[in-house]
C-alpha positions in Angstrom: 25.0 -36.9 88.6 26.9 -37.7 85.8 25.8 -41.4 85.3 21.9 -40.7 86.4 22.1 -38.3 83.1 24.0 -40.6 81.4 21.3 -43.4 82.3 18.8 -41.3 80.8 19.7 -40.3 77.7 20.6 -44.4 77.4 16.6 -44.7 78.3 15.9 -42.8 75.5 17.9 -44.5 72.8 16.5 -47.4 74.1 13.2 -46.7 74.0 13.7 -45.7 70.6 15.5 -49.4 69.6 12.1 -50.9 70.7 10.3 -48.6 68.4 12.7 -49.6 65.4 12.7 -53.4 66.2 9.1 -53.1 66.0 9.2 -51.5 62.5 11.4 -54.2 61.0 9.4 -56.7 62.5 5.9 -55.5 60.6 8.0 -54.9 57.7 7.0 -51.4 57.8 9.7 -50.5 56.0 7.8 -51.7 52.4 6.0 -48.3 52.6 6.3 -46.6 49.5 9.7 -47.1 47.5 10.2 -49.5 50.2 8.7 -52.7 48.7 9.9 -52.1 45.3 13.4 -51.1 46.6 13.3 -54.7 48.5 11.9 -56.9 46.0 14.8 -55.0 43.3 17.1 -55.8 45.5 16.2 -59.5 45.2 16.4 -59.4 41.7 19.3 -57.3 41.4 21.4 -59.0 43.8 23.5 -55.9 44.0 22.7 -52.1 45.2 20.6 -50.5 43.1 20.2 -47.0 41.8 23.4 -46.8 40.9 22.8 -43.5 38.6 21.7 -41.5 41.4 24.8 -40.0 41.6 24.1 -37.8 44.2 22.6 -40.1 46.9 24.1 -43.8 45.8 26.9 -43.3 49.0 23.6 -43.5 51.0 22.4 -46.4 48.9 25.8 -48.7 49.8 25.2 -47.6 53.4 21.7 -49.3 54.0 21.8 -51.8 51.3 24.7 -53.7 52.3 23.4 -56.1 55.4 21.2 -57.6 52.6 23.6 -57.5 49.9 26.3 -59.5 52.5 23.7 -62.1 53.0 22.1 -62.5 49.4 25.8 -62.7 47.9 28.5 -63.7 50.4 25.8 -66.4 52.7 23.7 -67.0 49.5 20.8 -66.5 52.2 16.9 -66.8 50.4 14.7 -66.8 53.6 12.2 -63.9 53.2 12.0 -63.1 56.7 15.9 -63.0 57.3 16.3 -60.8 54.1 13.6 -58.6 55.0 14.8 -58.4 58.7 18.4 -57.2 56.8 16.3 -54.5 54.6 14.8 -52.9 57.6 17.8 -53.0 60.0 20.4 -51.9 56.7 17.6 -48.5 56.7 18.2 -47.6 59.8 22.0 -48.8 60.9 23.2 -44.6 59.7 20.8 -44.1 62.6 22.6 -46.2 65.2 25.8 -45.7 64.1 25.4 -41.9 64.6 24.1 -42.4 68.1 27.2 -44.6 68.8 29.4 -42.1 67.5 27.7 -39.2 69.0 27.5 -40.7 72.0 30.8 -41.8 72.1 32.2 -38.1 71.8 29.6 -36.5 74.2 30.2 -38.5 76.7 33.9 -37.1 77.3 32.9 -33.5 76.6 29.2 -33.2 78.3 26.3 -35.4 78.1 23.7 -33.1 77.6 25.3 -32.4 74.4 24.1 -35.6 73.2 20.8 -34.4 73.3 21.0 -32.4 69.8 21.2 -35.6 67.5 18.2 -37.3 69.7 16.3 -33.9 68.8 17.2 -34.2 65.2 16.1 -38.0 64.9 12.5 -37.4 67.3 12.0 -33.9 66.1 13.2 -33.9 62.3 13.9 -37.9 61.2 11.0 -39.4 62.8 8.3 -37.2 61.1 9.8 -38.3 57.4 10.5 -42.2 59.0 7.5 -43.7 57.2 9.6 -43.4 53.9 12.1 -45.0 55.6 14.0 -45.8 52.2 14.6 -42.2 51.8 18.5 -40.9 51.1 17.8 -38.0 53.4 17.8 -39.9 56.5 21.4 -41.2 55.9 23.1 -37.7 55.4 21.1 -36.1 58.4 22.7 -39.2 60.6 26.3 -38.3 58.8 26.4 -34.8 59.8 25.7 -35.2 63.4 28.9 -36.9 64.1 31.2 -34.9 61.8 29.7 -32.1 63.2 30.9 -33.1 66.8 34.3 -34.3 65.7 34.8 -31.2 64.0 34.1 -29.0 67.1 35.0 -31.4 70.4 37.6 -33.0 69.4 40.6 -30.9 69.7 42.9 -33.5 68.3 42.0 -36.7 65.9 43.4 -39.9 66.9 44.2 -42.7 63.9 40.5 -44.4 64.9 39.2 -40.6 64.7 40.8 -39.8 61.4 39.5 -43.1 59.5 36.3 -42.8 60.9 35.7 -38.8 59.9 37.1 -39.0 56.2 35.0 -42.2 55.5 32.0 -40.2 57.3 33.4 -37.4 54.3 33.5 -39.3 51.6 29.7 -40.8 52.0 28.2 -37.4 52.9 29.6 -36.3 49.3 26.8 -38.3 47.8 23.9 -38.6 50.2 21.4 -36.2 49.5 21.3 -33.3 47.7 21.1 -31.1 51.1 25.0 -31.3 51.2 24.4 -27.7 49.6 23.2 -26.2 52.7 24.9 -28.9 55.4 28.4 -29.0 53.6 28.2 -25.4 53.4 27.5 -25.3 57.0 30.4 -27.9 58.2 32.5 -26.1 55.9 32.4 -22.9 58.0 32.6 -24.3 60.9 35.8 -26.3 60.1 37.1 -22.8 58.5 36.2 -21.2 61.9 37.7 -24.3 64.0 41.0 -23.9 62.2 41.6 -20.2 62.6 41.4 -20.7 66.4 43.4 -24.0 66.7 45.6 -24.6 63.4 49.1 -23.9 65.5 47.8 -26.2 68.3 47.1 -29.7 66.6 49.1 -31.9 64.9 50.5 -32.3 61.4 48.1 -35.7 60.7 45.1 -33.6 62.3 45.9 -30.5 59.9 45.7 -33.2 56.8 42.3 -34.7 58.0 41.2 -31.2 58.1 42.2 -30.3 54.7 40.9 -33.8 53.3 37.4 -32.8 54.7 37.0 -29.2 53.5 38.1 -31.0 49.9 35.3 -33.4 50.6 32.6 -31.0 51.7 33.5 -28.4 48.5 32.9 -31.6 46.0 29.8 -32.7 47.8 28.5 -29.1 47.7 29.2 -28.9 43.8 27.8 -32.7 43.4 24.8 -31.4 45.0 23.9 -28.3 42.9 24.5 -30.3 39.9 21.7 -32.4 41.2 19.5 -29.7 42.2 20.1 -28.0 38.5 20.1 -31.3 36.3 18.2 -33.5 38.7 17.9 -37.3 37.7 13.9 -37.1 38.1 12.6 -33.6 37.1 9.4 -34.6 39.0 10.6 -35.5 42.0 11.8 -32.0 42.0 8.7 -30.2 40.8 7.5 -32.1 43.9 9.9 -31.7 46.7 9.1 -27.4 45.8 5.4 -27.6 45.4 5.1 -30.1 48.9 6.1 -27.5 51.8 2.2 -26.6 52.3 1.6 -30.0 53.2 3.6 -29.9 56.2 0.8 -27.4 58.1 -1.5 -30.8 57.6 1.5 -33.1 59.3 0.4 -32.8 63.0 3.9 -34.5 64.7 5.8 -32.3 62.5 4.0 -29.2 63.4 4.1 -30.8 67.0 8.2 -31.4 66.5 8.7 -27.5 65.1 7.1 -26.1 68.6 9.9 -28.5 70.5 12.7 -27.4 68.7 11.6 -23.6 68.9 11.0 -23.8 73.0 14.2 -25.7 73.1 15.9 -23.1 71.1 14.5 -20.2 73.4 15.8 -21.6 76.8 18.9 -22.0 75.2 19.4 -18.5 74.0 17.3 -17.0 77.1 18.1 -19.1 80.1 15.2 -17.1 81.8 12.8 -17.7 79.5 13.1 -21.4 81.1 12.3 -19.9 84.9 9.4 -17.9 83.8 5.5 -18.2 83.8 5.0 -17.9 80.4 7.6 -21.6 80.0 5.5 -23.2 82.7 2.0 -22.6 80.7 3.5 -23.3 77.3 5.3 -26.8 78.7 2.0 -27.7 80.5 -0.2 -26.9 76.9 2.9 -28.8 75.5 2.6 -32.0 77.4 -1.3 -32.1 76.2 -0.6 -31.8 73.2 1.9 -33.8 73.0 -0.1 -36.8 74.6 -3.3 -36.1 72.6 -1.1 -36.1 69.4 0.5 -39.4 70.4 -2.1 -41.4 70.6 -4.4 -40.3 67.7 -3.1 -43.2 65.0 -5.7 -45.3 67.9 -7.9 -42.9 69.1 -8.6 -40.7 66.3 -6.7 -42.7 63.1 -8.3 -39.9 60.5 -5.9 -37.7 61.7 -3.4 -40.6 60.7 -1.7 -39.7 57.5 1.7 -41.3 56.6 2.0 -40.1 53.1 2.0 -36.9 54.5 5.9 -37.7 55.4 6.8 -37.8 51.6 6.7 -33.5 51.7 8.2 -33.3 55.1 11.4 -33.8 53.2 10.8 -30.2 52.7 10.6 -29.5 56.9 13.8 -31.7 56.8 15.6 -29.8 54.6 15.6 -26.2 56.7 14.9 -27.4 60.0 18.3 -29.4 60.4 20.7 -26.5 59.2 18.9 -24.7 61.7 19.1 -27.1 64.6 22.9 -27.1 64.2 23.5 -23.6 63.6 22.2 -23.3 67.2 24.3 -26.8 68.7 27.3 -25.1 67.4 27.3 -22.1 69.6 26.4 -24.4 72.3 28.8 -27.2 71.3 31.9 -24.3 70.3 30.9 -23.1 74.0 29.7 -19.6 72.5 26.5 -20.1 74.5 27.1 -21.4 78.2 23.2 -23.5 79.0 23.5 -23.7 83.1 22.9 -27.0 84.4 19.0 -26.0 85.2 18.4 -25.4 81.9 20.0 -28.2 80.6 17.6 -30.3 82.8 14.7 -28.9 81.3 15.9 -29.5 78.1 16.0 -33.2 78.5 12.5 -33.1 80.3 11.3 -31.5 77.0 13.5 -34.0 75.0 12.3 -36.9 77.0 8.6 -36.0 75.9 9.5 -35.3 72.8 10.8 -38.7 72.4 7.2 -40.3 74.4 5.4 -38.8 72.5 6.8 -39.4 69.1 7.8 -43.1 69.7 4.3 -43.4 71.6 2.8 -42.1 67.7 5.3 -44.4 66.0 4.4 -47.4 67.7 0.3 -46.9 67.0 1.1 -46.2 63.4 3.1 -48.8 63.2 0.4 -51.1 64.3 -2.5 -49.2 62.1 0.5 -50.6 58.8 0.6 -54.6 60.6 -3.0 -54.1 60.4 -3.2 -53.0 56.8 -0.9 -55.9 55.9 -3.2 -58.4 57.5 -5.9 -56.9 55.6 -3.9 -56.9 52.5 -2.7 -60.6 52.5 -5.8 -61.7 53.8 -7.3 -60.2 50.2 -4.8 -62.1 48.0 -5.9 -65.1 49.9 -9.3 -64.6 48.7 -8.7 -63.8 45.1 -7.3 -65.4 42.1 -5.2 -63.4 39.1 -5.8 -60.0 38.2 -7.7 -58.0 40.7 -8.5 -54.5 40.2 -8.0 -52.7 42.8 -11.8 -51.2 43.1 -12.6 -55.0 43.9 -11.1 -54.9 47.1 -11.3 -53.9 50.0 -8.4 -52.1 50.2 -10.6 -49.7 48.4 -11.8 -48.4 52.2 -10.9 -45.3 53.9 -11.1 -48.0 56.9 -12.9 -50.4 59.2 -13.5 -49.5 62.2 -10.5 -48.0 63.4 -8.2 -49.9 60.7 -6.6 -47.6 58.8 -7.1 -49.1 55.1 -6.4 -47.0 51.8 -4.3 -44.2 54.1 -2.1 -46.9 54.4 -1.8 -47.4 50.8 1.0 -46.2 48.3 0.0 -45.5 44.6 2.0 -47.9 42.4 2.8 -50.2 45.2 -0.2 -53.1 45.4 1.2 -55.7 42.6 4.6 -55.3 44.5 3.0 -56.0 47.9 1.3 -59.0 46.1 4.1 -60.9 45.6 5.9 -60.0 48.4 3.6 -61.0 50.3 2.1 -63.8 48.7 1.2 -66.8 50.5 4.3 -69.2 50.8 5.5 -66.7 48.0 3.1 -68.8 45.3 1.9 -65.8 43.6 -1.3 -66.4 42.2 -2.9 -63.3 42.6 -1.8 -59.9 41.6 -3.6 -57.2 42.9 -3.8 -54.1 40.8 -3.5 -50.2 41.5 -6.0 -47.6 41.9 -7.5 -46.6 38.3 -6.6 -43.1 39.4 -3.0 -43.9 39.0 -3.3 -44.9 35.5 -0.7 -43.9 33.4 1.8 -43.3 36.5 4.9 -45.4 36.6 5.2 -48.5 38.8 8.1 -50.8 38.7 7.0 -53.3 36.5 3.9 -53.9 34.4 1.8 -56.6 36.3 -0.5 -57.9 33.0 3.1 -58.1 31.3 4.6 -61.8 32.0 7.8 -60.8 30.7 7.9 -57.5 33.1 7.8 -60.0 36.1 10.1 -59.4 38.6 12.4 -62.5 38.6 13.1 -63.8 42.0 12.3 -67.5 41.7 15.4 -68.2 42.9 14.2 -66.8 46.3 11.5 -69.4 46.3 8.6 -67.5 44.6 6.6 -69.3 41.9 4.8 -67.4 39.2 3.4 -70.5 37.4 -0.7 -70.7 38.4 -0.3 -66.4 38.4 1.4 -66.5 34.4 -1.2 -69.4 33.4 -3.8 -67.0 34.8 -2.3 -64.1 32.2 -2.3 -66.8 29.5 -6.1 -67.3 29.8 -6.8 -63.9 29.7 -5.0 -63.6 26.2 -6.8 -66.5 24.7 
């Protein structure tokens, strides 16, 4: 029994690696900040954002594969850099499975099923702004969350592994206010019961991390008071509407909310009322699922920017209830385990099923987007192109689209990175920042050394000036 549940909660993750590779892949990971974090990288040669001081831990953690290759193996091949970029975002992801995984396994299985919830049912429905520091801290607090309650003594590998997992969740994200507070009671409440019990090292660990979790709790109300971009905040408070317009979202709140019943009400799983809810569940979840092919209006990835907002309160409340289950509080019989993972297991269908269409709607959008600086020359307004269009057909076109992010696509993906045509943003965005200034030749990005050529582009500027 143990290994067939064992076998499918490997499915799962696995399923989940296809749906990753094929992000990387289609570069999907340019959406948004993504393209402009990318091609700063490239110029930087170094991780960037260093004055975020409350998220840059996160920075070092998905930066790195690319900084290795660009400084250590002096590595300039696009597709291997970008391949680094994409995998760097989501290594916090697989690194907290591992570790999960690695914990569960000893304890029970099935408890391995709360992080997969919190990447299909939270993660995924912000995974489009893949770039985004809240990703890295939600992966960080899953595993110090189960070495804080499973593990009733810390081995060397244990102790090195949790106070580095510490000291980058002091400057993730600035939801260490609620999630330190959180791990902070639950280390005070895991103490009280087993202080006498463990060892002298393990006591030290201990007191290390509640040092760690006060100081990223401070870190992150100094943020939230004295935030680095006062506009990102008037944002992040004026965005939690948008979420009833975010159908997987509003499909992943239902999941978690079912789940959470048959875990507080074991009989709420045996009755009627479960049966007709998970049947109306499953059709939702399939008609959801596929609507980025079969109905691609519905389709709206920027939509993912405000779920930061869904993020934010539905991970605190995810763990509150795996701690009871994890502390053994609340006793989940074997049946309704099982039923769990069956709703887990669509849950992860369906939301990899949604990822994997949208994904393709973005490799479309880039065709259509390199096929228009093919057939252009210099300064193109956006209004001249087709990227203009809602869509074609069922190609997703502007929805696809970021702001300020066209003259960044345009030389990333410029043809054999000869950049000779720069295509501008929407005139609606005028006045908004953007990385650089694209009629400015001194406000080009400089990455020559990565083989891109602005020569026929900056002639083009030099015409226009005469």
């Amino acid at each position: 029994m143990f290994i067939q549940r064992s076998t499918t909660i490997k499915g799962l993750i696995v399923l989940y690696l296809f749906s990753v590779v094929y992000v990387i892949v289609t570069q999907r990971t340019f959406y948004a900040d993504g393209a402009h974090y990318f091609l700063k990288l490239l110029e930087e040669k170094s991780f960037i954002y260093g004055d975020d001081f409350a998220r840059h831990y996160a920075h070092y953690c998905t930066q790195f594969p690319i900084i290795i290759l660009i400084r250590i193996f002096n590595v300039k091949d696009l597709n291997i850099l970008s391949f680094a970029f994409g995998l760097g975002l989501y290594f916090p992801q697989l690194i907290s499975l591992w570790l999960c995984y690695s914990i569960a396994k000893t304890k029970n299985i099935y408890f391995m099923l709360f992080p997969v919830i919190a990447i299909f049912a939270i993660d995924m429905n912000l995974s489009f702004m893949s770039v985004h520091e809240s990703h890295v801290i939600s992966n960080i607090f899953w595993p110090i969350l189960f070495y804080l309650v499973l593990k009733e003594e810390l081995t060397w590998k244990d102790r090195i592994v949790l106070l580095v997992l510490g000291v980058v969740f002091t400057r993730s994200y600035e939801s260490a206010s609620i999630l330190g507070i959180i791990l902070l009671a639950v280390m005070v409440l895991i103490i009280r019961e087993r202080w006498k019990q463990i060892s002298l090292l393990t006591k030290v660990t201990w007191a290390f991390m509640g040092i760690l979790f006060v100081v990223s709790i401070l870190i992150a109300v100094h943020s939230i008071i004295f935030p680095r971009c006062p506009g990102n905040k008037a944002a992040f408070l004026s965005s939690f509407s948008a979420i009833f317009e975010h159908l997987p979202a509003i499909l992943s709140f239902i999941y978690i909310s079912i789940i959470s019943l048959c875990i507080f009400s074991p009989k709420f799983s045996t009755s009627i009322l479960y049966k007709i809810i998970f049947i109306l569940l499953v059709v939702a979840t399939i008609f959801i699922s596929v609507t980025p092919s079969t109905m691609p209006e519905l389709t709206k990835p920027y939509l993912q920017y405000p779920a930061r907002v869904y993020m934010t309160y539905m991970l605190p409340l995810l763990s509150i209830v795996a701690f009871f289950v994890l502390k053994g509080t609340i006793v989940v019989p074997e049946s309704t385990w099982k039923k769990i993972a069956i709703l887990a297991a669509f849950l992860v269908i369906g939301q990899t099923t949604w990822q994997i269409l949208a994904t393709k709607q973005w490799d479309g959008f880039r065709q259509v987007f390199k096929n228009e600086l093919t057939m252009h020359n210099g300064v193109v307004p956006y209004e001249d192109t087709i990227l203009k269009e809602e869509r074609i057909g069922n190609q997703l076109i502007s929805t696809m689209n970021w702001g300020w992010i066209n003259p960044t696509l345009s030389i990333i993906w410029s043809k054999d990175k000869d950049v000779t045509t720069i295509i501008l943003n929407s005139s609606t965005y005028s006045g908004v920042w953007q990385p650089f200034n694209p009629l400015d030749i001194d406000s080009l990005p400089k990455v020559e050394e990565f083989g891109f050529s602005f020569k026929k582009y900056k002639n083009f500027l030099l015409e226009i000036k005469k």
